[in-house]
C-alpha positions as CSV (number, residue, x, y, z in Angstrom):
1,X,10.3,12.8,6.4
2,X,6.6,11.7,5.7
3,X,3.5,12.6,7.6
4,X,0.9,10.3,7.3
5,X,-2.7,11.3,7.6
6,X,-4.0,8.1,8.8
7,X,-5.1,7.4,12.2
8,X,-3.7,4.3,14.0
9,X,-6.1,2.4,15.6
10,X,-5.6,-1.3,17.3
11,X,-1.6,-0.9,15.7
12,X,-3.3,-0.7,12.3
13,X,-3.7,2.6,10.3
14,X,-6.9,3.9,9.1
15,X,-6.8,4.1,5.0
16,X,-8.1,8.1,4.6
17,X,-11.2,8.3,1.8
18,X,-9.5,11.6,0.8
19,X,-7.6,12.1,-2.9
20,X,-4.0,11.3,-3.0
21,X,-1.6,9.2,-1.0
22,X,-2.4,9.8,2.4
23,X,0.7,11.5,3.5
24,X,2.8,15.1,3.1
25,X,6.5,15.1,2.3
26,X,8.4,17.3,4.3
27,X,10.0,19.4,1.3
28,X,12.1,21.8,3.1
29,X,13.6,18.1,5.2
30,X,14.5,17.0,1.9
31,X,16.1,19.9,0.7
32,X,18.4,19.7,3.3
33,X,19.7,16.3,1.8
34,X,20.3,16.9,-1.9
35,X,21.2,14.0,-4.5
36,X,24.5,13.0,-4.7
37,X,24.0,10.7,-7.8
38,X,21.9,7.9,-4.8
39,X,23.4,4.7,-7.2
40,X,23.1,1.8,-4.9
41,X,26.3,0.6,-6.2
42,X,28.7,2.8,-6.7
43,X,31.6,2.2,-9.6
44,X,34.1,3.7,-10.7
45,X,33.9,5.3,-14.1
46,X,36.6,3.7,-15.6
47,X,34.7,0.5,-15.5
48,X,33.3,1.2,-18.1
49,X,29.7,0.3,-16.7
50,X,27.2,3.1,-18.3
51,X,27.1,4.3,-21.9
52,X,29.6,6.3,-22.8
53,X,29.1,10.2,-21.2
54,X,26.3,9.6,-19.1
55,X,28.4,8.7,-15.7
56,X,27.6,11.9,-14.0
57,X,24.1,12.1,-14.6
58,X,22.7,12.8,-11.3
59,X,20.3,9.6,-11.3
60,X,18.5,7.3,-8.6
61,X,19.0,4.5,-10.9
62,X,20.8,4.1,-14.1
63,X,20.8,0.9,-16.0
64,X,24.3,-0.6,-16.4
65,X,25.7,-1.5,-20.0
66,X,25.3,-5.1,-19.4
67,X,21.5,-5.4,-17.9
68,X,20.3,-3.0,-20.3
69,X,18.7,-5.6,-22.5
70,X,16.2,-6.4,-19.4
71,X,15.5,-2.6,-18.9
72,X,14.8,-2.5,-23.2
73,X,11.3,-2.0,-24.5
């Protein structure tokens, strides 16, 4: 969970002058939920849809074979 440091005001929040982003991520929440690879569309990985020995890399987002050339410097 997040807890934002703004104050809402006329169903508007405040933007604080302080450093940073304005809010505190419950770390201890998030623990609680570890990564389980979080790929928004799951395959299988005899698709064949990553490079070769990178399937279980624990990744939010891992560029498939065929959109790589998008993702490419």
């Amino acid at each position: 969970t997040i807890a934002l440091h703004g104050v809402r005001h006329d169903g508007f929040l405040t933007v604080p002058d302080a450093p940073g982003l304005g809010c505190d991520i419950d770390e201890e929440f998030v623990a609680r939920f570890p990564s389980e690879g979080n790929l928004s569309v799951p395959v299988q990985e005899s698709a064949n849809s990553y490079n070769p020995g990178t399937y279980g890399e624990r990744l939010y987002v891992q560029t498939r074979l065929q959109r790589r050339t998008y993702f490419s410097a």
